[in-house]
VOPAGU-2260 file (C-alpha; in pm, 1 decimal, decimal comma):
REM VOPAGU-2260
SITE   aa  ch    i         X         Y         Z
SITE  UNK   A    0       0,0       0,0       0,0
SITE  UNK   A    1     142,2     383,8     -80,7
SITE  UNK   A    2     151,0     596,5     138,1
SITE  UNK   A    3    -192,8     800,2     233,0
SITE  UNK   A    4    -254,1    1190,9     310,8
SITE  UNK   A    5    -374,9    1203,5     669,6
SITE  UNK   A    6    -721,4    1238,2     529,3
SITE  UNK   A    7    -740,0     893,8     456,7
SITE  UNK   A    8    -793,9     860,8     826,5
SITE  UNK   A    9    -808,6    1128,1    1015,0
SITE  UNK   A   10   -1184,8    1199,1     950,0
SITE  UNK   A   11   -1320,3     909,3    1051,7
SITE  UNK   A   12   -1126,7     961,0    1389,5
SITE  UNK   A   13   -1291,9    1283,6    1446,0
SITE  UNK   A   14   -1672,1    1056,0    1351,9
SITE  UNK   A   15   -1523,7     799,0    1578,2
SITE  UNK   A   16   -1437,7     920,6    1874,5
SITE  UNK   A   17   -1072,1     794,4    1851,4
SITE  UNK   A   18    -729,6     968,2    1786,7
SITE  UNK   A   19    -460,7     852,6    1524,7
SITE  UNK   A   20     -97,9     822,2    1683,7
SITE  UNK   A   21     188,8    1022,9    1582,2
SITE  UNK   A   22     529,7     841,9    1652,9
SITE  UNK   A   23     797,3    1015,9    1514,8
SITE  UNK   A   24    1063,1     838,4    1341,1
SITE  UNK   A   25    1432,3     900,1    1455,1
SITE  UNK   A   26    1576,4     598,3    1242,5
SITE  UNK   A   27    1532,6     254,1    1189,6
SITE  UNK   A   28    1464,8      63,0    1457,7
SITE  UNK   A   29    1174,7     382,7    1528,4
SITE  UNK   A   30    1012,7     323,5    1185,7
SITE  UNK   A   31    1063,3     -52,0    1252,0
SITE  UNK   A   32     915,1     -72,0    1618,9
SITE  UNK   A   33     601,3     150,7    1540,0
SITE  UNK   A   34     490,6     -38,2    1234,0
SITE  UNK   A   35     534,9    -380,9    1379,0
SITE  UNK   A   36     327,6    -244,8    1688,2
SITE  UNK   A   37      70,7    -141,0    1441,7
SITE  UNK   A   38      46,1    -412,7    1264,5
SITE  UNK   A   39     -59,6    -606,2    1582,3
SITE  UNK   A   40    -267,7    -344,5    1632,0
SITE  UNK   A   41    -445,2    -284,4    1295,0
SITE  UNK   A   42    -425,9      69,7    1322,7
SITE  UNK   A   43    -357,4     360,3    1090,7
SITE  UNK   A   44     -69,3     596,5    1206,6
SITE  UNK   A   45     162,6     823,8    1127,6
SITE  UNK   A   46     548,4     861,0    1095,9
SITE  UNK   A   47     598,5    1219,5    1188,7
SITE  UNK   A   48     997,3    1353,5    1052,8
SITE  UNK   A   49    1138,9    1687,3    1244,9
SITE  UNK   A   50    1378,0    1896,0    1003,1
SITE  UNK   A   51    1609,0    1799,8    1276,1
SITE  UNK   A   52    1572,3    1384,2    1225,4
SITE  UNK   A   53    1509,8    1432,6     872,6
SITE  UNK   A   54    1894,9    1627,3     872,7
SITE  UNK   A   55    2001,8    1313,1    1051,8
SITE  UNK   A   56    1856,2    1048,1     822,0
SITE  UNK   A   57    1857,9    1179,2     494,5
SITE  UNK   A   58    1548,0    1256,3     273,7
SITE  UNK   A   59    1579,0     997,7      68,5
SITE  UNK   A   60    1654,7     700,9     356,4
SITE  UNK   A   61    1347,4     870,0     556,0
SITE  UNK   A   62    1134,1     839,3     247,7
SITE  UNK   A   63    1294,6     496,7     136,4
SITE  UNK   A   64    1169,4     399,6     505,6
SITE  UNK   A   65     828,1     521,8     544,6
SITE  UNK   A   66     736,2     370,9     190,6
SITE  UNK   A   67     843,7      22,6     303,5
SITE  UNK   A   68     658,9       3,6     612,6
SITE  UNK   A   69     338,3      82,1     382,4
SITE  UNK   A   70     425,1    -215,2     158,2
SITE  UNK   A   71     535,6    -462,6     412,4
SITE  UNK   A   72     223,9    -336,2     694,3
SITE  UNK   A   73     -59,2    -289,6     396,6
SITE  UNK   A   74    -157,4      -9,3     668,2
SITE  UNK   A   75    -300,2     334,1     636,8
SITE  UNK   A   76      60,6     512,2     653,7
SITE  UNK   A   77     110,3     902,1     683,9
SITE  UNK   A   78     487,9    1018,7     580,0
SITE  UNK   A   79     454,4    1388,5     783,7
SITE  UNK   A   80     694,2    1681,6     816,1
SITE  UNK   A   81     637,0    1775,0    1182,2
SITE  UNK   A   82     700,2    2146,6    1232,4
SITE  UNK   A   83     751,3    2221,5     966,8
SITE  UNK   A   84     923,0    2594,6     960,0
SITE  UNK   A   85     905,6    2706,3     586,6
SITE  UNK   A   86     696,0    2691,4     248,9
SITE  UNK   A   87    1020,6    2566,8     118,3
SITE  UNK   A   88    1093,7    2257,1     341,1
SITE  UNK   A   89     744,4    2145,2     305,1
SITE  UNK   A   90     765,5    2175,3    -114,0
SITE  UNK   A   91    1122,6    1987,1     -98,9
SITE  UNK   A   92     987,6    1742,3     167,9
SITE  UNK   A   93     616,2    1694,4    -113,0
SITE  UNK   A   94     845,7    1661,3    -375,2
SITE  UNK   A   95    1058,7    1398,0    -228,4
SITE  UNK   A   96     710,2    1174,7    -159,3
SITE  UNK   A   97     582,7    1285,7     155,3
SITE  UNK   A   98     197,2    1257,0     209,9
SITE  UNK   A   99     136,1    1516,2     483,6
SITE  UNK   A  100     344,2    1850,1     594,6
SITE  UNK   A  101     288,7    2047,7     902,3
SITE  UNK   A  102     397,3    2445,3     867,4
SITE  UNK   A  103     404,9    2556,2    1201,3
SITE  UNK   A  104     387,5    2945,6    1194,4
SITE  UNK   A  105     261,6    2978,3    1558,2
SITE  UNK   A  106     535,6    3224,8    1652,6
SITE  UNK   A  107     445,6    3454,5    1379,9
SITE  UNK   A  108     158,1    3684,6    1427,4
SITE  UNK   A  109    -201,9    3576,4    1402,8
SITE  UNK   A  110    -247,3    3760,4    1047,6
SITE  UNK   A  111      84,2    3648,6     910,7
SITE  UNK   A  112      48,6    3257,3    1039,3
SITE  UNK   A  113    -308,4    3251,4     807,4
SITE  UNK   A  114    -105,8    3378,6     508,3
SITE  UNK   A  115     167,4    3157,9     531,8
SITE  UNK   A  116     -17,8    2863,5     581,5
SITE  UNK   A  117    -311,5    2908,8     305,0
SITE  UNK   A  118      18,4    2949,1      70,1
SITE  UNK   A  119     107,2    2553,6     222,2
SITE  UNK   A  120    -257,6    2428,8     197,9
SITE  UNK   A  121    -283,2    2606,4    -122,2
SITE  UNK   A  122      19,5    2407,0    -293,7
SITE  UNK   A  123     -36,5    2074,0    -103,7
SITE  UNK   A  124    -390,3    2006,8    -210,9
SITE  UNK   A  125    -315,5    2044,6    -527,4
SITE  UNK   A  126     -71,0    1758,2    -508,2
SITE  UNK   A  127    -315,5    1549,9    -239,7
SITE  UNK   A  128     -81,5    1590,3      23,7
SITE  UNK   A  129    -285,6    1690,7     368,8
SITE  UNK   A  130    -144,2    2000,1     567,4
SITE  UNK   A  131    -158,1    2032,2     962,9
SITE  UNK   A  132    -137,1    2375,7    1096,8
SITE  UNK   A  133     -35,2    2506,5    1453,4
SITE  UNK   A  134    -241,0    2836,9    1656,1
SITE  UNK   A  135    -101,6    2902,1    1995,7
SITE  UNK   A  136     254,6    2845,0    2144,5
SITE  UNK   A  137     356,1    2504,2    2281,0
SITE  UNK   A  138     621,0    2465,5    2574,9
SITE  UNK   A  139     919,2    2216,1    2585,6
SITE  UNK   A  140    1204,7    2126,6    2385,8
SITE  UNK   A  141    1140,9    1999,1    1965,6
SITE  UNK   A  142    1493,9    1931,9    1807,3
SITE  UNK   A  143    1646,3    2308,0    1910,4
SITE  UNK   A  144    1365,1    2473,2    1934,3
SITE  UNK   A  145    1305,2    2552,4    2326,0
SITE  UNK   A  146    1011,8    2741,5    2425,7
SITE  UNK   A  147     968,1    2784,3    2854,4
SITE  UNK   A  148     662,4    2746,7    3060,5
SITE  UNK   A  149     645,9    3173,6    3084,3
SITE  UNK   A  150     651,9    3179,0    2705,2
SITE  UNK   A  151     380,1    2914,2    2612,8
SITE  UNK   A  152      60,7    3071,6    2508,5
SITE  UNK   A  153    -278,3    2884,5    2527,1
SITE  UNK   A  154    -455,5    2911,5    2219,0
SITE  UNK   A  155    -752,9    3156,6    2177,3
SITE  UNK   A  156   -1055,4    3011,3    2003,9
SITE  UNK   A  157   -1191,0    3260,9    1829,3
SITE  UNK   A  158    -863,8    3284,7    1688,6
SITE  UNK   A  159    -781,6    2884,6    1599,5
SITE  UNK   A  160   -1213,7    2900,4    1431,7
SITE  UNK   A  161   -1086,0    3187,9    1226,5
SITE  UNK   A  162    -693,6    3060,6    1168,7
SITE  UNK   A  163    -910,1    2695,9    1030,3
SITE  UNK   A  164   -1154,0    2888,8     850,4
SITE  UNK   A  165    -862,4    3112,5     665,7
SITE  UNK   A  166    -674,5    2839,3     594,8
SITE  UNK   A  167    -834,8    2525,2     511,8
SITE  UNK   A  168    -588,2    2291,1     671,1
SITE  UNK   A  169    -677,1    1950,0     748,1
SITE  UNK   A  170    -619,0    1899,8    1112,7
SITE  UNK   A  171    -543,8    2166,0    1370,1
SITE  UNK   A  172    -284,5    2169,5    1644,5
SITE  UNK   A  173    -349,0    2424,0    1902,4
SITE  UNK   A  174    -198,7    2529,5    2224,3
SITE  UNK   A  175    -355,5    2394,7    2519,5
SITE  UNK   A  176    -158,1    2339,2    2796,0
SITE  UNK   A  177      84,5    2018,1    2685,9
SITE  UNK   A  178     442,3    2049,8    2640,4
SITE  UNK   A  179     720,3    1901,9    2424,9
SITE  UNK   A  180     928,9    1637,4    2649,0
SITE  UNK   A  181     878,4    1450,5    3013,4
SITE  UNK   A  182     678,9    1633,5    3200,8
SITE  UNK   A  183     791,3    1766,3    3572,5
SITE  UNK   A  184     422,2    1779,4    3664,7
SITE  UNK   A  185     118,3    1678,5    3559,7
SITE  UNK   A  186      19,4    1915,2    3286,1
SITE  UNK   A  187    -309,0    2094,9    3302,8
SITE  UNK   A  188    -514,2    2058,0    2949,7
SITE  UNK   A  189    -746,2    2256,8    2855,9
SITE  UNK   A  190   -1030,4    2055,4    2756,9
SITE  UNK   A  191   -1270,7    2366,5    2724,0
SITE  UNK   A  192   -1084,7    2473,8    2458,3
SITE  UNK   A  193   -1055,5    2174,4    2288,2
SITE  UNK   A  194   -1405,6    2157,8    2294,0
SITE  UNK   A  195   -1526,9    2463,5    2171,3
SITE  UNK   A  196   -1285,2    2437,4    1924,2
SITE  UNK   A  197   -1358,3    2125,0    1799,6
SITE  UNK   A  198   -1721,1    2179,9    1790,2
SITE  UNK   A  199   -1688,9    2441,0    1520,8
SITE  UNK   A  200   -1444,0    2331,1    1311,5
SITE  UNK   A  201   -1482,1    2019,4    1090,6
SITE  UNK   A  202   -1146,6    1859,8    1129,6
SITE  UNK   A  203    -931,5    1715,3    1430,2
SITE  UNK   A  204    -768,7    1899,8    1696,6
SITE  UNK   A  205    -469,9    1801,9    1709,2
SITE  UNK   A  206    -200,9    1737,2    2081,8
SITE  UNK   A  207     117,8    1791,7    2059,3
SITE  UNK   A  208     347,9    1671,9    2394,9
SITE  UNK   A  209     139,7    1365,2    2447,4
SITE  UNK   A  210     448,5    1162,7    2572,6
SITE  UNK   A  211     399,0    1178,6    2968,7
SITE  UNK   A  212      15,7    1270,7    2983,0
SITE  UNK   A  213    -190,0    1025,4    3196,0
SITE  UNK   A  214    -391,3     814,1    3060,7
SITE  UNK   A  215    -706,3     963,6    3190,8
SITE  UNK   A  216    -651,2    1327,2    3027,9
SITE  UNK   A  217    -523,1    1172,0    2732,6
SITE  UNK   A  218    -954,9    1034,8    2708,4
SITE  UNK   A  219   -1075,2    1341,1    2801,9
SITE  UNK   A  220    -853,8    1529,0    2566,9
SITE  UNK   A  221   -1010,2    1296,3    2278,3
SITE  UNK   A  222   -1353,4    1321,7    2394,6
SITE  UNK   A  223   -1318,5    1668,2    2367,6
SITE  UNK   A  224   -1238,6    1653,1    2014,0
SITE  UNK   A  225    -864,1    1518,5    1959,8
SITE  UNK   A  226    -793,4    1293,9    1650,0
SITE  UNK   A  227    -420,7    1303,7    1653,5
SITE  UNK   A  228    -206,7    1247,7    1922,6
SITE  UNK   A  229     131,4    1321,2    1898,4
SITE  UNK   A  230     445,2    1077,4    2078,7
SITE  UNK   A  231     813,3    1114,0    2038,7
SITE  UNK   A  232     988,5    1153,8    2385,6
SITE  UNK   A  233     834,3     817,7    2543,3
SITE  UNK   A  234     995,7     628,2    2291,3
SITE  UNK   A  235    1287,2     828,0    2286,7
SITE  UNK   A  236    1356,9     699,5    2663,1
SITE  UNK   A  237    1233,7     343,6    2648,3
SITE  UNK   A  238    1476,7     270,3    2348,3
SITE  UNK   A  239    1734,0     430,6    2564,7
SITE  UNK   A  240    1672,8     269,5    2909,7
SITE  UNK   A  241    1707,3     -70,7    2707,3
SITE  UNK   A  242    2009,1      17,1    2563,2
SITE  UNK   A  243    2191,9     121,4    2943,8
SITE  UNK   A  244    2074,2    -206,0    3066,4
SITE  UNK   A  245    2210,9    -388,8    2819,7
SITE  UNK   A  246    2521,1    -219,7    2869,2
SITE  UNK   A  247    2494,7    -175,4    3183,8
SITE  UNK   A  248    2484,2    -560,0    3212,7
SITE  UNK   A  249    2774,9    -650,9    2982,6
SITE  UNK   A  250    3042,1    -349,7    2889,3
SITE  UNK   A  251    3161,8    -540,4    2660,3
SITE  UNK   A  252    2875,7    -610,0    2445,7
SITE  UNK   A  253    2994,5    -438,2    2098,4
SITE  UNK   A  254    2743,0    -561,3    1811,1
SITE  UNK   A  255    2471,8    -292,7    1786,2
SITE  UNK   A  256    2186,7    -538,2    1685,2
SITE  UNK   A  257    2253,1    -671,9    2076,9
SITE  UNK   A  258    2117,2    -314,9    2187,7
SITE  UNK   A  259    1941,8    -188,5    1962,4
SITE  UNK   A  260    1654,8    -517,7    1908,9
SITE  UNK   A  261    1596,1    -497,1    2272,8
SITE  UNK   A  262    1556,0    -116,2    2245,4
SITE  UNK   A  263    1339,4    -166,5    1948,7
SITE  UNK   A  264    1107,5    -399,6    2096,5
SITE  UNK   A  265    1056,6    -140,6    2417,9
SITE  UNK   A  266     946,9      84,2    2192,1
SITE  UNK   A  267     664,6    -149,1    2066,3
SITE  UNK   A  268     547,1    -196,8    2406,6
SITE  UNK   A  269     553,5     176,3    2424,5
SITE  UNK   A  270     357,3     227,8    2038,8
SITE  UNK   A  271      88,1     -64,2    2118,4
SITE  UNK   A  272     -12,6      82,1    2450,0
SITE  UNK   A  273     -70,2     445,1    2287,1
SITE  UNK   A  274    -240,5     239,0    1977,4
SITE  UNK   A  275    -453,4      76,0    2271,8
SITE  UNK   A  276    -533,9     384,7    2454,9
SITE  UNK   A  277    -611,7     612,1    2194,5
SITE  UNK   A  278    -895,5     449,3    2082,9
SITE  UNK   A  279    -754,1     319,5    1675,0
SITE  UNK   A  280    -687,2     -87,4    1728,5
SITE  UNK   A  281    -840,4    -249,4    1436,6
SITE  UNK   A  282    -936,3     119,0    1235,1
SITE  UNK   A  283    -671,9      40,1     985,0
């Protein structure tokens, strides 16, 4: 199976009551673990590719990647640019064979976010390649991008129904008190917003930060109105607690398959509980 524009799924997650999972691939034993956990799982997802992992990889080894787990899985596959910071990366990224691109102009000013990104939708439809946009500013730490607590802003609705409106993108991440990375605390989601969001828009509200949220806000959140959950960090550290206790165990252990299949099936512990939770086992 190709790969699939988000709107191959998305939708009917919004209908359903259930959120699609982003797990973003870093390389790969990522791409590797989340697909074989999804399998299992008959689920749709999607690989979501920072400009900083896609710098690490390669576009044509990320791309190479993505369009074998479609073929081998016969799943409903997204290939996504997450945060995406220019018109330009998402064109090169579309022309390469992504499916979906996200332009996040949330630092920019409400005005000059809308033009930007109807200038991404407006180029991306035409090639059937879904676009996620971003309203609001999210805290934590993506690639080297660092935004602190006193410098997160909650998204305004008004503002996120007109930014949708404007725009025409296909699913909507918005500021809403989650954060890129572990959490210190419990964070504090805004579910009203989510809600009255949701409830005038026609596509998914999207959640960044979901590595670290409990399991309980993580159903409210998609109750609300959430139909794609985004999860990086969580696998992050359970492919590298696997690989310090392998280590840890035997310092002389050299051959990186030793480390890295253990790592790789932590992760799809990690990816089939998220599947599991988020409501889209057997929605492939």
């Amino acid at each position: 199976m190709p790969l699939v524009s988000m709107n191959e799924f998305l939708p009917k997650a919004k209908a359903g009551k259930f959120a699609v999972g982003q797990f973003n691939m870093n390389n790969l034993e990522f791409a590797q673990a989340i697909t074989d956990a999804a399998i299992e799982e008959k689920s749709p997802f999607i690989f979501g590719v920072s400009e900083g992992a896609l710098k690490y990889m390669g576009m044509e080894y990320t791309v190479a990647i993505a369009e074998a787990a479609a073929k081998k899985s016969g799943l409903p596959i997204a290939l996504h640019l997450d945060h995406g910071s220019s018109f330009e990366v998402a064109m090169k990224c579309i022309r390469a064979g992504f499916s979906s691109v996200m332009f996040d102009g949330s630092h920019y000013t409400l005005e000059e976010n809308i033009r930007l990104t109807k200038e991404v939708v407006k180029a991306a439809h035409a090639m059937g390649v879904s676009v996620e946009g971003e309203l609001g500013t999210i805290g934590g730490v993506e690639d080297d991008i660092s935004v602190d607590e006193e410098h997160a802003n909650l998204a305004k609705p008004e503002e996120a129904i007109r930014f949708y409106e404007e725009t025409g993108v296909d699913c909507l991440a918005i500021a809403v008190g989650t954060a890129h990375g572990m959490y210190k605390g419990e964070p504090k989601i805004h579910y009203d917003i989510i809600e009255q969001v949701a409830k005038a828009v026609p596509v998914p509200i999207v959640l960044h930060g979901g590595s670290g949220v409990p399991d309980e806000a993580i159903r409210l959140s998609i109750a609300a109105g959430v139909g794609k959950i985004n999860v990086n960090t969580e696998n992050q550290v359970a492919c590298t607690e696997a690989i310090r206790a392998v280590l840890a165990k035997d310092a002389n252990v050299y051959d990186p398959r030793k480390y890295l299949t253990p790592a790789r099936n932590a992760m799809i512990e990690v990816v089939k509980s998220k599947i599991r939770l988020f409501g889209s086992s057997n929605q492939a």
